[in-house]
C-alpha atoms as one frame of an Amber mdcrd trajectory, in Angstrom:
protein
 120.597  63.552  39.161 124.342  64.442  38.618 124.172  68.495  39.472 122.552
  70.389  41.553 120.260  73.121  40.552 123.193  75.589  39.884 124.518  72.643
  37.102 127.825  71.803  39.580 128.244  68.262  39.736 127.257  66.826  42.768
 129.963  65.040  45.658 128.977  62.034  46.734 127.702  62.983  50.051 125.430
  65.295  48.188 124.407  62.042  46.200 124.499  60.355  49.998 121.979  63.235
  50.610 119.776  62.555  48.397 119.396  59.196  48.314 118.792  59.172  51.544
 115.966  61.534  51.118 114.483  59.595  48.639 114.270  56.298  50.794 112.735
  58.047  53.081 109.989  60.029  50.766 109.659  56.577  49.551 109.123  54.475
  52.637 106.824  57.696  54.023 104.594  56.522  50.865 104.246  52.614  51.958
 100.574  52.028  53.366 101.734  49.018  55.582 103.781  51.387  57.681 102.896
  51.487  61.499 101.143  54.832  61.993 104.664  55.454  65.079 107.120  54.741
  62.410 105.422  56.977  59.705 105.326  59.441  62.033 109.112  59.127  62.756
 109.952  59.201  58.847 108.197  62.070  58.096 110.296  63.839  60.989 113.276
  62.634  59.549 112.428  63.806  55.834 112.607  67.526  57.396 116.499  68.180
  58.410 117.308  66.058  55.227 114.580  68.508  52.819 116.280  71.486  54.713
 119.934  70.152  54.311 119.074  69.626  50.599 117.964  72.575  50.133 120.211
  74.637  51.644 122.910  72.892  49.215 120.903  73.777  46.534 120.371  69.995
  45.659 116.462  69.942  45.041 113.814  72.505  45.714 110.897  71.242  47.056
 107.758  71.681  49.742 108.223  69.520  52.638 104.477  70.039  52.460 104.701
  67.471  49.058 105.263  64.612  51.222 102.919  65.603  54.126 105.923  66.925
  56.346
C-alpha cells in the first residue's frame, strides 16, 4: 500500500504504522502463542487500528482480528 484511502502517498511513519499493525494482526493469528502474550497483542492491535484509522490509512473492524 503506497496511499492512504484519500490516494495521498503515504510518509514513512504511516508505512511504520502499518507495518507494525500488520505484525501484530499477524502474530495475533499464530496458534503457538501463549494464551498471556495473545492477550497482550490483541491489546496492542487497538491504539495502532485507532491511530490508523484516524490517519485514514486502512478502515477496518478491530472486531476482524478478535480485538
Amino acid at each position: 500500500m503506497t496511499t492512504d484511502l484519500l490516494g495521498h502517498p503515504l510518509t514513512e511513519q504511516e508505512r511504520r504504522i502499518l507495518a507494525a499493525l500488520d505484525e501484530l494482526v499477524a502474530l495475533s493469528g499464530d496458534s503457538g502463542l501463549a494464551p498471556n502474550a495473545r492477550s497482550a497483542v490483541l491489546a496492542a492491535i487497538a491504539p495502532l487500528g485507532v491511530a490508523a484509522t484516524g490517519l485514514g490509512l486502512r478502515f477496518e473492524h478491530l472486531i476482524d482480528h478478535g480485538v
